[in-house]
C-alpha positions in Angstrom: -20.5 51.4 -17.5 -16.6 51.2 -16.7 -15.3 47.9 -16.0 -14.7 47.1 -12.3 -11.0 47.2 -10.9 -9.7 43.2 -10.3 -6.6 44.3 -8.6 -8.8 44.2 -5.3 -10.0 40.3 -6.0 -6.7 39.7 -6.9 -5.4 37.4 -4.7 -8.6 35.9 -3.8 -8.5 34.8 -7.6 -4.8 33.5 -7.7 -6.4 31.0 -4.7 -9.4 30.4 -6.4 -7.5 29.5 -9.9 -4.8 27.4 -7.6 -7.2 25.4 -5.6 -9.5 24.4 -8.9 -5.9 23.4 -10.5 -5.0 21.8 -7.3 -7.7 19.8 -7.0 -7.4 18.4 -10.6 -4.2 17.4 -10.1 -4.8 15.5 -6.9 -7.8 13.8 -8.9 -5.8 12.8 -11.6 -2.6 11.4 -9.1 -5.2 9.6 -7.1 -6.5 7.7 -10.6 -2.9 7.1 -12.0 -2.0 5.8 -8.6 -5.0 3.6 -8.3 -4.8 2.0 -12.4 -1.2 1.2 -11.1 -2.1 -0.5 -8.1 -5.2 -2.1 -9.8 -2.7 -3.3 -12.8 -5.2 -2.9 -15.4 -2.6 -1.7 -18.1 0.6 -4.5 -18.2 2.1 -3.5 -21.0 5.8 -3.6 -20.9 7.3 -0.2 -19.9 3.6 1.5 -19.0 4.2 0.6 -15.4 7.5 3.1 -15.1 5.2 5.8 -17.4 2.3 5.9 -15.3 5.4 6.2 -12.0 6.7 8.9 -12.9 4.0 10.6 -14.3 2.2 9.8 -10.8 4.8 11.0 -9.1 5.1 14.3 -11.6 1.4 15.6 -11.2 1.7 15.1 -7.3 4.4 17.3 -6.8 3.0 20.0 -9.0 -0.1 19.3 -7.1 1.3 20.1 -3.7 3.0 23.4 -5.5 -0.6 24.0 -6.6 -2.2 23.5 -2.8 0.2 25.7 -1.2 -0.2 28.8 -3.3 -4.2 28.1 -2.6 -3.0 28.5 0.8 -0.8 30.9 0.8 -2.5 33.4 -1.8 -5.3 33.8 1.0 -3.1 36.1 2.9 -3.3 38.6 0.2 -6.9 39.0 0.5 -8.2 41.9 2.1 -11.7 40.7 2.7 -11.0 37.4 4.0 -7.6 38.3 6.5 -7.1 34.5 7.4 -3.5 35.3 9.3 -1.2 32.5 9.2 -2.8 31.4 12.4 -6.4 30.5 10.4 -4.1 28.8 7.5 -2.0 26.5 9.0 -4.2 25.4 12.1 -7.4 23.4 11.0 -10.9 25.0 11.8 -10.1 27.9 13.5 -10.7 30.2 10.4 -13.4 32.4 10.6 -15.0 32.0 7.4 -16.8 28.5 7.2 -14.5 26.2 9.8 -15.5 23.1 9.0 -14.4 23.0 5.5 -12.2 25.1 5.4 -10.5 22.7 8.2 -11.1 19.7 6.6 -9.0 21.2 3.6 -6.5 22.0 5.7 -6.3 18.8 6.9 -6.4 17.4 3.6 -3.1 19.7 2.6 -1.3 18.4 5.5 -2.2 14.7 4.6 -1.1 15.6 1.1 2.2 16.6 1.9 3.3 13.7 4.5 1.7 10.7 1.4 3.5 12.6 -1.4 6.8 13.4 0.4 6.8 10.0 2.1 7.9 8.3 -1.5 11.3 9.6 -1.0 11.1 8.3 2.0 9.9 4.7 1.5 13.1 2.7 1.7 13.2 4.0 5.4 10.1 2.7 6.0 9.9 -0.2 4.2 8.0 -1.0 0.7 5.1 -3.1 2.1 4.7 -0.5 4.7 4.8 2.6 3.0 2.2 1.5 0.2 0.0 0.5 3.3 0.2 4.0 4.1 0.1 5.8 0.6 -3.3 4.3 0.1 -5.0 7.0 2.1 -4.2 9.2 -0.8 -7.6 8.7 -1.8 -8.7 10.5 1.7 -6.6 13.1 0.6 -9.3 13.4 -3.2 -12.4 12.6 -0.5 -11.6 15.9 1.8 -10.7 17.8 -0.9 -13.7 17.7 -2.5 -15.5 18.7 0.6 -13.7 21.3 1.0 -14.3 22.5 -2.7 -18.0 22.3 -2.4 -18.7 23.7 1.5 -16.1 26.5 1.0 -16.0 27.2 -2.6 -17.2 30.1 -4.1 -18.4 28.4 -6.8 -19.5 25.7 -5.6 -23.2 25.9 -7.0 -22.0 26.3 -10.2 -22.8 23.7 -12.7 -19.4 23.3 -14.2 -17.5 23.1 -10.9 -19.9 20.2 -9.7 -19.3 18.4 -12.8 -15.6 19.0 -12.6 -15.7 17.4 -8.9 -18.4 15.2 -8.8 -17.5 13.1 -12.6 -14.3 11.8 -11.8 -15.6 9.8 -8.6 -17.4 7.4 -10.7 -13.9 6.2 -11.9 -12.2 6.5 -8.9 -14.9 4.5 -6.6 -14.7 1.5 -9.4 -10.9 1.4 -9.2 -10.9 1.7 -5.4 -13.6 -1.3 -4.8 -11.9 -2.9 -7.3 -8.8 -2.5 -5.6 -10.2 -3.7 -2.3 -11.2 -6.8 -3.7 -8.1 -7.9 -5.2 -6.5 -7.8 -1.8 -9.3 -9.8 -0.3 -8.8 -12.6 -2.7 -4.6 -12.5 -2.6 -5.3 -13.0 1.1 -8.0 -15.4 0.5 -4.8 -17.4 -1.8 -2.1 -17.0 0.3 -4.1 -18.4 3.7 -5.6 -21.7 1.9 -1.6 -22.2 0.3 -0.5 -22.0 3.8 -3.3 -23.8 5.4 -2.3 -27.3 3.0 -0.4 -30.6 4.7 3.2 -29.8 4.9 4.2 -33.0 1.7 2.0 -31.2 -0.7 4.4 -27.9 -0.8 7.2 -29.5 -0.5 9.9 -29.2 -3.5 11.4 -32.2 -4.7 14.7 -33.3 -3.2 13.7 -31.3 0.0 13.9 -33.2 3.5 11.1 -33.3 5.9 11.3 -33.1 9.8 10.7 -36.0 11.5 9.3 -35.6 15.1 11.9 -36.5 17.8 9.4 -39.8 18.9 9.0 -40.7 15.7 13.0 -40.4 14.9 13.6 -42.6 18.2 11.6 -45.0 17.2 12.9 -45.8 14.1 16.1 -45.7 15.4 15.4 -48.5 17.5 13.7 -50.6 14.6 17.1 -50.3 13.0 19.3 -51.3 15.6 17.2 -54.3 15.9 17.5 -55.1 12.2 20.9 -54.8 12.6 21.2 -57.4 15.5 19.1 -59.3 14.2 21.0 -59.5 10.8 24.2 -59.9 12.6 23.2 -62.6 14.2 21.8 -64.7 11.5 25.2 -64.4 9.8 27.0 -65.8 12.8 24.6 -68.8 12.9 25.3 -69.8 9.2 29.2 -69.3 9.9 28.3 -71.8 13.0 26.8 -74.4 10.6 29.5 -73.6 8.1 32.9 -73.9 10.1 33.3 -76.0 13.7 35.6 -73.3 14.9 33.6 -70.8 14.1 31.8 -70.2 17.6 35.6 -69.5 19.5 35.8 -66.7 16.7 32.9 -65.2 16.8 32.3 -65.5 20.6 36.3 -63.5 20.6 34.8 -61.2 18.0 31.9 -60.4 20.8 
């Protein structure tokens, strides 16, 4: 029996290969992304590693989703047209998940692209936003098992389906943190003004309650003032003419 011809298949393997490689990568950005956010490794240095090696595998990753993409129009079977690759669901073969991957390509490329664009939009902001990467992992992997051609094999499930035990543990794990750094920061701003205060600092008094000291040393004054000129009085005879002038 002679072996079959390949060249037919041969785009439609170039975006199978891509999208199984594409995937990986994705899965393996979202993890490095999320131990980084979750700062379970503090060594010194490991943070800048795990950065650039984050930022590395999501580039190639996006490289790897396009020619998924773009491979398709090769394939004489399938015929998407540029029209069923770059609009969501309106592919003929399997819409729904073939959309939702489509979707998941687009939200790809704005989170990874956005990093050169995060002093722009500000550091708080833009990690805000590059935590939907993990949407990015979720729809992939939809799309991998509704539109996949191997998607009832064994091995691909394993491939997909293993790596979300790690990546759901980091992400809850990640959720809490930021519920108790809020939980922290409200009761520290929720305490009496004295007990933050730094040493040295001066507190602001009310405007009644400055007035009314004000007043009680005015009177303290007076009242000193005119103690003194009663022992001068006792003291001296001509001491009233003075101090009456002095008045």
């Amino acid at each position: 029996m002679a072996p079959r011809d390949p060249t037919p298949y041969l785009w439609w393997l170039v975006s199978r290969a891509s999208g199984i490689v594409a995937l990986g990568l994705v899965t393996i950005a979202v993890l490095l992304g999320l131990t980084m956010s979750t700062k379970l490794l503090r060594r010194p240095g490991v943070g800048r590693t795990l950065m650039r090696l984050h930022e590395h595998v999501a580039l190639v990753g996006l490289g790897a989703i396009a020619v998924h993409g773009l491979a398709l129009l090769g394939d004489p079977w399938l015929r998407p047209g540029l029209r069923g690759l770059t609009m969501p669901f309106a592919m003929s073969y399997r819409p729904l998940f073939t959309g939702l991957g489509i979707l998941a390509g687009y939200l790809g490329a704005l989170l990874g692209l956005s990093f050169y664009a995060r002093r722009r939009i500000g550091v708080k902001l833009w990690r805000r936003f590059h935590r939907a990467t993990v949407l990015v992992w979720v729809l992939g992997v939809i799309h991998t098992l509704g539109a996949g051609s191997d998607a009832a094999t064994q091995w691909l499930r394993a491939f997909v389906l293993l790596p979300a035990i790690p990546i759901v543990y980091l992400t809850v794990l990640r959720i809490l943190q930021g519920r108790t750094h809020n939980t922290r920061t409200g009761s520290s701003t929720s305490r009496p003004a004295l007990a933050g205060m730094v040493p040295g600092e001066r507190v602001s008094t009310p405007a009644g309650l400055s007035d009314l000291a004000g007043g009680r040393s005015a009177a303290r004054d007076a009242d000193t003032q005119r103690r003194a000129t009663e022992r001068l009085t006792r003291s001296r005879p001509g001491a009233p003419v003075l101090a009456e002038e002095a008045t």
